[in-house]
Backbone as JSON, one array per atom type, in Angstrom:
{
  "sequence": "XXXXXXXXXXXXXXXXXXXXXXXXXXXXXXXXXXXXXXXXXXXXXXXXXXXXXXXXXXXXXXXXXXXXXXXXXXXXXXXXXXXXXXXXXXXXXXXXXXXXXXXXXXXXXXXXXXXXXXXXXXXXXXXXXXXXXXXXXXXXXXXXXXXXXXXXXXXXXXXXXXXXXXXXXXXXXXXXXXXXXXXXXXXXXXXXXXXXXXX",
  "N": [[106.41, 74.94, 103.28], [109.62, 77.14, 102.22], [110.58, 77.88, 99.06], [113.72, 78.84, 98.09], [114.85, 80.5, 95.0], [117.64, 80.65, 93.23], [118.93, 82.12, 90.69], [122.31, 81.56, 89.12], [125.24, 83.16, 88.39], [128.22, 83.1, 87.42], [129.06, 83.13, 90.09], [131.36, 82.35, 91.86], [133.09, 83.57, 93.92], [130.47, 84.54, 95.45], [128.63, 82.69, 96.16], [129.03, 80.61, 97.9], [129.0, 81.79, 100.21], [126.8, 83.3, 100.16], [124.62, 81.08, 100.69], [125.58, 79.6, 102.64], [124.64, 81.38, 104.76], [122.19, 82.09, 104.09], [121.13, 79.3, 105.37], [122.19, 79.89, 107.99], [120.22, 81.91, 108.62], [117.36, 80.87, 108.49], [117.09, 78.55, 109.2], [116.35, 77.93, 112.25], [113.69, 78.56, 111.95], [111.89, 78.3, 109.99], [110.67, 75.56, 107.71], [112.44, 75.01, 104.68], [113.98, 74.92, 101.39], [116.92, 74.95, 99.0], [117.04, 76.08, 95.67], [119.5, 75.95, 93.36], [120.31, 77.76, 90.75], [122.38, 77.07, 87.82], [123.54, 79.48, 85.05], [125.0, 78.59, 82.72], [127.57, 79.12, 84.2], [130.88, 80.37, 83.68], [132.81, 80.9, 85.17], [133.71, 79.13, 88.04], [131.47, 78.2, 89.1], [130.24, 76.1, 89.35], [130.87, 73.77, 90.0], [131.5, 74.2, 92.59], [128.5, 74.9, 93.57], [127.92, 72.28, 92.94], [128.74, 71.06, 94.95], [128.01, 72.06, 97.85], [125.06, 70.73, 97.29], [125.87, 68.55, 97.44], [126.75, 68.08, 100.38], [124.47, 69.47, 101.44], [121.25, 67.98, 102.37], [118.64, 69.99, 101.43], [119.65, 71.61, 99.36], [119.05, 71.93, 95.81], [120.25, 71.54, 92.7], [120.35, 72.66, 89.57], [121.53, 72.75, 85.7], [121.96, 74.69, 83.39], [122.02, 74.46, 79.62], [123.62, 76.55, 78.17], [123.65, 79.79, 78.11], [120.63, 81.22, 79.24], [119.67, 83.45, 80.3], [118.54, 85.36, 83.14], [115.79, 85.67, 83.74], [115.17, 82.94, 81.7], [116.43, 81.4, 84.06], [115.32, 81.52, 86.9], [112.7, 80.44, 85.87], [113.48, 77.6, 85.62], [113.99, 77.56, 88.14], [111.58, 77.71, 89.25], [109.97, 75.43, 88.47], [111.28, 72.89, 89.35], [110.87, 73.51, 92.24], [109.68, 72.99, 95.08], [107.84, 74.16, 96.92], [105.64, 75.86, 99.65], [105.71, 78.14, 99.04], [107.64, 80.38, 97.51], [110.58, 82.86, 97.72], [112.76, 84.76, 95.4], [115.51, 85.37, 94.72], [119.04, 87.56, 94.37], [122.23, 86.73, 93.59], [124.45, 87.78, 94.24], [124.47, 88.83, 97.01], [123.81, 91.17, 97.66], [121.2, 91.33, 98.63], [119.83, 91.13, 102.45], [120.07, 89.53, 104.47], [118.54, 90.02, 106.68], [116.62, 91.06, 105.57], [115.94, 89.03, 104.29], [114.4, 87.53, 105.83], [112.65, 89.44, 106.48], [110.99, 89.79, 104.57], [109.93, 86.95, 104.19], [108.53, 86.91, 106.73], [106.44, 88.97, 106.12], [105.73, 88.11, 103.68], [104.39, 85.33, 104.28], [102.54, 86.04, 106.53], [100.61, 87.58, 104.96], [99.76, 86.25, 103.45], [96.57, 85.8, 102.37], [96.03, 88.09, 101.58], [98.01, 89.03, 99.36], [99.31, 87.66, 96.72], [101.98, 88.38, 95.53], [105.1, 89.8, 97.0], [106.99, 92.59, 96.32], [110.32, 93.5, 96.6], [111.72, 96.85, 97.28], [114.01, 99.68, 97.7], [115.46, 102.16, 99.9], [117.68, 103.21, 99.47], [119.86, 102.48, 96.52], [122.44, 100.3, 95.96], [124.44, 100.34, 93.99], [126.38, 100.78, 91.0], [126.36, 103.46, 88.69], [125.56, 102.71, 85.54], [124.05, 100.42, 86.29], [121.82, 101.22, 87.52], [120.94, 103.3, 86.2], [120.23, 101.37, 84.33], [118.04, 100.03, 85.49], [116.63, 101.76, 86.0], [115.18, 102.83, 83.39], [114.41, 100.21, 82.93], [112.38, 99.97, 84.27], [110.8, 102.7, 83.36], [110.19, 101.35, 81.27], [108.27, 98.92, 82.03], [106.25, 100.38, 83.32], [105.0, 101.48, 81.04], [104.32, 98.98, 79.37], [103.27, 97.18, 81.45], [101.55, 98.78, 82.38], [101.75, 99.13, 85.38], [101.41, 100.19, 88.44], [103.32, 102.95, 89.33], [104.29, 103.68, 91.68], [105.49, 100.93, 92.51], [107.9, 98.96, 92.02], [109.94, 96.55, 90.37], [111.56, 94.7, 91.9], [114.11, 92.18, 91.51], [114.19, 90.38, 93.49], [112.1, 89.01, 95.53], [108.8, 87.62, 96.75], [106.3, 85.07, 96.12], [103.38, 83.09, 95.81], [102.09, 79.87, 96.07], [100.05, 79.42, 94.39], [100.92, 81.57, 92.02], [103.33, 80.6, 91.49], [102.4, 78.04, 89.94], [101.07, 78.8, 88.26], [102.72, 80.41, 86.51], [104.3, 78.63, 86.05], [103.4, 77.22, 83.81], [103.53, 78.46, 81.71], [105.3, 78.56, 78.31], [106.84, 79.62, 76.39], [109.9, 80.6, 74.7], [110.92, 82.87, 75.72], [110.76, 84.93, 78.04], [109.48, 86.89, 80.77], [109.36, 87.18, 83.79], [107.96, 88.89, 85.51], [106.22, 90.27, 83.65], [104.64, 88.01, 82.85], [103.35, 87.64, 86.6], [102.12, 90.01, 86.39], [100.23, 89.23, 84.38], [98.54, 87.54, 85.7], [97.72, 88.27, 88.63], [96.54, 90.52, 90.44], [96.93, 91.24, 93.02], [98.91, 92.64, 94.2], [102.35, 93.52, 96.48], [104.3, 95.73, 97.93], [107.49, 96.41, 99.85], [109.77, 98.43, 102.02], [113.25, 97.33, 101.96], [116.78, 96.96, 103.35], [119.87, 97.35, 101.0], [122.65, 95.83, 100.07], [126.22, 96.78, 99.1], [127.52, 95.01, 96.26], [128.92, 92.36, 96.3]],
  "CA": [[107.85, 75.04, 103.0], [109.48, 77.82, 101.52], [111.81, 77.68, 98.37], [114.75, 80.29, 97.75], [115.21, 80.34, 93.6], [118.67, 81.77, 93.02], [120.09, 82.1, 89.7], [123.57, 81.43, 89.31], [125.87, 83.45, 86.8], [129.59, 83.53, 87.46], [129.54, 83.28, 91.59], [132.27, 81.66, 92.43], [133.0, 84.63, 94.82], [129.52, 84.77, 96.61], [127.22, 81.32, 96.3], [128.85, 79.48, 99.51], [128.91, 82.41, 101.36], [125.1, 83.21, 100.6], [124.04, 79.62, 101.25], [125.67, 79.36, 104.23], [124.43, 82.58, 105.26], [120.25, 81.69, 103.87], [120.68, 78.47, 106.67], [122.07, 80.27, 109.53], [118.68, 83.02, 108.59], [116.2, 80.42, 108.42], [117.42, 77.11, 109.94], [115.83, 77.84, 112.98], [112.57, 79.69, 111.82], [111.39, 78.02, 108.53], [111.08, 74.78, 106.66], [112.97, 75.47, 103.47], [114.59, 74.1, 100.56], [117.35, 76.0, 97.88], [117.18, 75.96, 93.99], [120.24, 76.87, 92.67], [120.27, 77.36, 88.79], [123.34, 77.6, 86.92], [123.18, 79.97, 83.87], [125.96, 78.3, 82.13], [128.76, 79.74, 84.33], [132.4, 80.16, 83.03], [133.71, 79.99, 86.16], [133.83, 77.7, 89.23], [130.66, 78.23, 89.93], [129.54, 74.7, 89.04], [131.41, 72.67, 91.21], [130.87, 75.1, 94.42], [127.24, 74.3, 93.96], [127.8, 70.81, 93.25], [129.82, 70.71, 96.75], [126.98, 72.48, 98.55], [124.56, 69.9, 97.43], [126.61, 66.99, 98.33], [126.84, 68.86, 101.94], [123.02, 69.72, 102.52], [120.24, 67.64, 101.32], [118.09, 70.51, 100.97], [119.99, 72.44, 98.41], [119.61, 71.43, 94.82], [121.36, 72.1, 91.54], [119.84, 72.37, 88.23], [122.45, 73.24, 85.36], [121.48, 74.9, 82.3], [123.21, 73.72, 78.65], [123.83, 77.46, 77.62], [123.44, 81.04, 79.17], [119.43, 81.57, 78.76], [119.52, 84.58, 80.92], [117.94, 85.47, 84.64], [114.47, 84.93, 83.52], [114.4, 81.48, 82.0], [116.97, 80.39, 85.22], [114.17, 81.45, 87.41], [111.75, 79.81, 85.46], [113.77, 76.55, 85.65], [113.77, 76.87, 89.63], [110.31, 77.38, 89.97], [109.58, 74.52, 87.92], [111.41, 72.33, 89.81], [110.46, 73.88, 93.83], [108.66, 72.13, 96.18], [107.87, 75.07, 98.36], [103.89, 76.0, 99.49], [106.07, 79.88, 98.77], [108.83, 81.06, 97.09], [111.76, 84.02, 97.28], [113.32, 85.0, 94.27], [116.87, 86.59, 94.91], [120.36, 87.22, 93.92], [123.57, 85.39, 93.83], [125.75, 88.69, 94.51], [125.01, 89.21, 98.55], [123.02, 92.6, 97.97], [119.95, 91.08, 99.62], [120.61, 90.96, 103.41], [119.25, 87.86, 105.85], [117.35, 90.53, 107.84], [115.58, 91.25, 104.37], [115.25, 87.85, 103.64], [113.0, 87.7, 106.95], [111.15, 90.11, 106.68], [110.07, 89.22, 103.25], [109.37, 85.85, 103.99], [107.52, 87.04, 107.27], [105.25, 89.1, 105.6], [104.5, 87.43, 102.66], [103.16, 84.49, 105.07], [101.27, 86.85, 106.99], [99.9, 88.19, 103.99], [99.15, 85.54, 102.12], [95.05, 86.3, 101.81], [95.58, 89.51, 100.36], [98.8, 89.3, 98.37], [99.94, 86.73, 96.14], [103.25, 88.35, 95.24], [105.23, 90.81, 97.24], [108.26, 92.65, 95.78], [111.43, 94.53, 97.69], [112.47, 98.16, 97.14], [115.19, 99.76, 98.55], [115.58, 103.44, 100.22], [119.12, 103.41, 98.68], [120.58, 101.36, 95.58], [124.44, 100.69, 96.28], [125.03, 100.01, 92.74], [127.06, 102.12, 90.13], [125.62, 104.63, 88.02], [125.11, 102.34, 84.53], [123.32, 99.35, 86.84], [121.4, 102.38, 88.22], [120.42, 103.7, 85.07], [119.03, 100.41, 83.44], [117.15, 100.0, 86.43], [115.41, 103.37, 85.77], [114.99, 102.18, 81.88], [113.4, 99.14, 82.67], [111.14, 100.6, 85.1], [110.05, 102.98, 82.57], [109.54, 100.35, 79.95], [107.18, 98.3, 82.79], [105.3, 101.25, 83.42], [104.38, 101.33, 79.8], [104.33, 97.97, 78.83], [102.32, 96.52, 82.13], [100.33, 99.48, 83.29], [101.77, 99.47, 86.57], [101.72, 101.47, 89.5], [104.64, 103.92, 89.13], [105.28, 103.34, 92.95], [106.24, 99.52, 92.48], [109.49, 98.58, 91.58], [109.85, 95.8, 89.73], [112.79, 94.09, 91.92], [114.17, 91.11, 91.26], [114.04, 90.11, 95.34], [110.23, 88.99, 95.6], [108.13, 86.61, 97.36], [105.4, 84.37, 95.49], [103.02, 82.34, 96.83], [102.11, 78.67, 95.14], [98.84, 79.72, 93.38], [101.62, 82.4, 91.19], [104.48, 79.29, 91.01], [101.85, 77.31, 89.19], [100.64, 79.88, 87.24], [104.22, 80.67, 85.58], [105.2, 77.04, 85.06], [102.14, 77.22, 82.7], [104.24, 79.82, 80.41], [105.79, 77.41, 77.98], [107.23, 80.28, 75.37], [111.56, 80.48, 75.1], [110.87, 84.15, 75.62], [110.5, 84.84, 79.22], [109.79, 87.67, 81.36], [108.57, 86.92, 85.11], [107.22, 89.6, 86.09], [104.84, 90.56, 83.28], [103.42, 87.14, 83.28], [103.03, 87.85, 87.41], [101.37, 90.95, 86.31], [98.55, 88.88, 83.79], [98.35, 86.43, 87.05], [96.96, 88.6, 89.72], [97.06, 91.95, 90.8], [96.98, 91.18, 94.29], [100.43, 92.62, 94.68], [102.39, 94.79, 97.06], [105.7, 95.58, 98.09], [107.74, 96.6, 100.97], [111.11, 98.8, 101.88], [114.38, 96.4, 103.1], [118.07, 97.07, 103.06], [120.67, 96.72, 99.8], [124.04, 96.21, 100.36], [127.32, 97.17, 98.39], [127.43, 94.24, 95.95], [130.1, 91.62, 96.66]],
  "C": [[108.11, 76.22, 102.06], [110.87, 77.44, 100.63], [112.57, 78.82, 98.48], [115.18, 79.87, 96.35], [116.56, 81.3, 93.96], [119.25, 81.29, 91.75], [121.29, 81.76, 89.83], [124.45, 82.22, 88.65], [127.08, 84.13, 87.33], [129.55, 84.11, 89.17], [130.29, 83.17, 92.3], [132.93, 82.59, 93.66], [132.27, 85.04, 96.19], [128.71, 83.23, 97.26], [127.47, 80.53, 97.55], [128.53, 80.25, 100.24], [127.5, 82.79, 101.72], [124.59, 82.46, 100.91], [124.03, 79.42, 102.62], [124.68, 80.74, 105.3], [122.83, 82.57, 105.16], [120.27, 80.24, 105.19], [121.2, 79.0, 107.79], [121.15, 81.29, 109.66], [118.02, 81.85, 109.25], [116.48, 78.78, 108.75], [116.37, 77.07, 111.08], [114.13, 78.27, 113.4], [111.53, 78.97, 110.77], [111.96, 76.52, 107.89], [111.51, 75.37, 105.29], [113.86, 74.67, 102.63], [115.55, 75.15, 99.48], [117.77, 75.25, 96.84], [118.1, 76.47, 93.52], [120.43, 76.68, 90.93], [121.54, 77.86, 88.36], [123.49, 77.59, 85.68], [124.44, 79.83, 83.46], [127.14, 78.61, 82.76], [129.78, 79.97, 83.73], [133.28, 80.33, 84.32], [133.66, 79.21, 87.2], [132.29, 77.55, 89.52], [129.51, 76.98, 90.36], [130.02, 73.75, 90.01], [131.23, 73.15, 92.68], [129.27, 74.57, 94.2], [127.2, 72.98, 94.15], [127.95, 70.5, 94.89], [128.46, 70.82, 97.4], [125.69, 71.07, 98.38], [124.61, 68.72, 97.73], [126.5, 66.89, 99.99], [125.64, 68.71, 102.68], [121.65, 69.23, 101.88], [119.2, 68.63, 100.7], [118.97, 71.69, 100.15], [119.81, 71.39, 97.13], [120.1, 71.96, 93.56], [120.54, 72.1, 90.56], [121.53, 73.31, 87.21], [122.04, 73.32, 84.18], [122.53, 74.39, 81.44], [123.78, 75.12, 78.11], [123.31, 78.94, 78.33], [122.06, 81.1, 78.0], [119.13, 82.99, 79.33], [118.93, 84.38, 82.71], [116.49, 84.86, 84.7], [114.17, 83.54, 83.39], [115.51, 80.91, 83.38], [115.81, 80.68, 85.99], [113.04, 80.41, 87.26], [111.95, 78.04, 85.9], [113.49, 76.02, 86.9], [112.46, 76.41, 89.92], [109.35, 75.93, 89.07], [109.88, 73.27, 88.35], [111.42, 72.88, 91.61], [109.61, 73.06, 93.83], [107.77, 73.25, 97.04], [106.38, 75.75, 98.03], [104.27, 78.46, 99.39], [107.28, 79.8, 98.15], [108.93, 82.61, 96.97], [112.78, 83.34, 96.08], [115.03, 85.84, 94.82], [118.03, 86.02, 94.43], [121.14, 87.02, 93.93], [124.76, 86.49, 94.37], [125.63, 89.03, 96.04], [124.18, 90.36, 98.38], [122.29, 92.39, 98.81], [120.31, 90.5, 100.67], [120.05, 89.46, 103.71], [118.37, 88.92, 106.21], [116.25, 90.75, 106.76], [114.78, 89.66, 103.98], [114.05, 87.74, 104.67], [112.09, 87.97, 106.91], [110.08, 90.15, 105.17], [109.21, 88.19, 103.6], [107.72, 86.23, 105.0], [106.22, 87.8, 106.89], [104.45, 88.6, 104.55], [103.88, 86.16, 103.38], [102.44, 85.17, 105.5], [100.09, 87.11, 105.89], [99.37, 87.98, 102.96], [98.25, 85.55, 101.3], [95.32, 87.09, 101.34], [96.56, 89.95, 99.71], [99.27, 88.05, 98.16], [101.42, 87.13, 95.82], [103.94, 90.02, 96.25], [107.03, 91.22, 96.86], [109.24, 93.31, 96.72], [111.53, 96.01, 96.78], [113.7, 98.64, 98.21], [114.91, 101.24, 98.9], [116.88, 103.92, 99.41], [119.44, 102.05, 98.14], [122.2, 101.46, 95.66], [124.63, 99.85, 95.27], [125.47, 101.28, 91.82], [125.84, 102.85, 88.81], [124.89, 103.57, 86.52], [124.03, 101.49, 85.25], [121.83, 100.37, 87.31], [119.59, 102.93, 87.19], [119.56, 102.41, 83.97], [117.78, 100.18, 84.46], [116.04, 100.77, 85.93], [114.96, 102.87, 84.46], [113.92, 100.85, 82.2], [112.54, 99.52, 83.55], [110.17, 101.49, 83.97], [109.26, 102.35, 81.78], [108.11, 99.45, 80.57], [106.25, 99.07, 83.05], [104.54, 100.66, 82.35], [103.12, 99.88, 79.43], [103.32, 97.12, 79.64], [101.31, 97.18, 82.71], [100.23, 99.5, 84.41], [101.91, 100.3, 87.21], [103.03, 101.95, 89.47], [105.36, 103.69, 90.42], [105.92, 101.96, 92.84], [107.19, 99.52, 91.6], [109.46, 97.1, 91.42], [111.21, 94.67, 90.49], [112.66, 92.67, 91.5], [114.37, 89.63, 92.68], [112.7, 90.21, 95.69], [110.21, 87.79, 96.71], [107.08, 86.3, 96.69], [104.46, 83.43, 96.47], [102.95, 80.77, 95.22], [101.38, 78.66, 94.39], [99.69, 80.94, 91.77], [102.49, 81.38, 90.41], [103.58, 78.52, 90.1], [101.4, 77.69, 87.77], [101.91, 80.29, 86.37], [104.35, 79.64, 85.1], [103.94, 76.83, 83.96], [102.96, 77.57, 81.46], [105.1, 78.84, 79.71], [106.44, 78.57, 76.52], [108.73, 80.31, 75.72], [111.78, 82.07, 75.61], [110.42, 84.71, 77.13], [110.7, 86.28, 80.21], [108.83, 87.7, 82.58], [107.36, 87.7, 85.41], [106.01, 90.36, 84.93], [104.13, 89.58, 82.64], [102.9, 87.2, 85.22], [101.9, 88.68, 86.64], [100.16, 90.56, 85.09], [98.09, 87.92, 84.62], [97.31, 87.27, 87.65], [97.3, 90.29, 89.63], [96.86, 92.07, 92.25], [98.58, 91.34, 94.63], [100.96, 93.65, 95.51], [103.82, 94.67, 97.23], [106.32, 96.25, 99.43], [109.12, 96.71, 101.08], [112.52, 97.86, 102.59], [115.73, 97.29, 102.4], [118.66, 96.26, 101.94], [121.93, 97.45, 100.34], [124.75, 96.6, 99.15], [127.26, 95.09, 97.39], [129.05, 93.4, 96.1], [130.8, 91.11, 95.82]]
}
């Protein structure tokens, strides 16, 4: 089974339409289950999930008591998934369906020889500041994890369950996914999909 972690933070805009839009992908293709975490919202975005889980047994809700950020909501999903894989992605619509696919399909394929595989994009259709932290925190991961300069650090991954176990280990309030991934394994790779205009 695979999970889909999605943060939550002020959707009220996108979260039915991606939901609905992750089961007409993978309804017909994939056991699956969705984690939605809500990072305190301030607006609707609490009761639209509620709805959704009332709707589809496999969606569920977790609801934080205070905005912890992207990281620990993540953390929260994969702590409560079921799934022998998890995707990581985001609540705004950037990441397509055809991406979600071809993520999922290769990280099954590819399970033996990658535990985590991340997305890049050919083109970012985000504005210049979003742009620019991007580039900033890339630098800082260089540094800081000693990674390959070609990987991109997105936040649109695939995990397998030997990684999910390995995180829910991390028990500090201080949380940053990807450079506990990166003292996990280094069996990692990544692979180019489409980013839309954010919604």
């Amino acid at each position: 089974m695979i999970s889909i972690i999605i943060p939550v933070y002020n959707s009220q805009e996108t979260i039915k339409d991606l939901v609905h839009e992750i089961i007409k992908t993978l309804n017909k293709k994939n056991k699956f289950e969705i984690v939605l975490v809500n990072d305190a919202s301030k607006d609707n975005s609490e009761k639209l999930c509620i709805e959704l889980t009332n709707k589809f047994d496999f969606v569920n809700f977790l609801s934080l008591s205070k905005n912890f950020g992207e990281h620990n909501a993540v953390m929260a999903g994969l702590n409560n998934c079921n799934g022998d894989y998890a995707v990581i992605m985001d609540d705004d619509m950037q990441h397509t369906s055809d991406a979600l696919l071809k993520l999922i399909d290769i990280g099954i394929k590819e399970k033996n020889n990658y535990d985590v595989i991340y997305t890049n994009f050919k083109k970012k259709k985000q504005n210049f500041f979003r742009n620019l932290g991007s580039k900033l925190n890339d630098i800082a991961a260089n540094l800081i994890l000693k990674k390959s300069k070609e990987l991109y650090l997105s936040s649109f991954k695939f995990i397998n369950r030997f990684v999910i176990n390995e995180i829910i280990k991390y028990k500090s309030p201080y949380v940053y996914i990807d450079g506990i991934i990166h003292e996990i394994t280094n069996k990692i790779s990544s692979i180019i999909v489409e980013h839309k205009e954010r919604e």
